[in-house]
C-alpha positions, 0 to 999 in steps of 0.5 A: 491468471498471471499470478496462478502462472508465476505461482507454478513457475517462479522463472515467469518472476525474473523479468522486471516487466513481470514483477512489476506487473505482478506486483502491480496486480497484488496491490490493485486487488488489495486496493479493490478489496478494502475501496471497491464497496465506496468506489462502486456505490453509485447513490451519493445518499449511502457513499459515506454513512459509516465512518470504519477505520479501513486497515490503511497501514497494512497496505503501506507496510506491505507495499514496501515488505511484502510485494516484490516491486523491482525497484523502492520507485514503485513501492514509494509510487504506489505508497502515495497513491494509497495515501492520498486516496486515503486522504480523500476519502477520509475528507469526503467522510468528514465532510458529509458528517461535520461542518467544521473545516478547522477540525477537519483540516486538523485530522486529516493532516493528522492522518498525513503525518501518521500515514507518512510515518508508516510508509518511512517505517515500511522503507526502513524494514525493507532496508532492513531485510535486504542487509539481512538478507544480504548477510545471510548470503555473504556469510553462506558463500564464506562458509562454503 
């Protein structure tokens, strides 16, 4: 309901207290989205029976880009949630489908290093589009 009301009026954005909220709201459906079909199966017997690449780095890279989070805090906050959510749900699947714990610490710190490197690139272009943005606006008011 509260981001149908910020998508009327765009004034209800201003405060840091809404958009964090409302930024808070978008990656928590996000988050339900791609995990609640894992997080909500009750019997242990099919919680891990397939092993699917889940679209991790969109989150991470829209956390930083694309959700207006008032401060990077928030945005680095909610990258490593996602990260180590990830994590361990990408160890319990492994778990459950090989015995091998030196292969399996192997990947996973793999996939900490990759995931890692997504959210500095997410950081990175956001740093990007705030100087684009605030080049624009520079050379805006120079030419008024």
């Amino acid at each position: 309901m509260f981001l149908l009301l910020t998508y009327f009026d765009d004034h209800l954005l201003r405060p840091v207290f809404n958009r964090t909220l409302a930024s808070t709201t978008v990656l928590a459906t996000m988050f339900f989205v791609e995990y609640g079909d894992i997080i909500l199966q009750f019997d242990s017997r099919h919680l891990f029976h397939e092993q699917r690449i889940r679209p991790v780095i969109f989150f991470i890279i829209s956390n930083h880009i694309l959700i207006p989070f008032p401060s990077r805090k928030y945005s680095c906050l909610a990258s490593c949630t996602i990260i180590i959510v990830e994590l361990i749900i990408s160890v319990l699947q492994r778990i459950h489908a090989c015995n091998n714990t030196s292969m399996i610490v192997q990947l996973t710190s793999a996939d900490a290093i990759f995931y890692i490197y997504a959210a500095l690139f997410g950081l990175y272009m956001s740093r990007l589009l705030e100087v684009i943005t605030k080049r624009a606006f520079e050379n805006q008011y120079r030419y008024i």
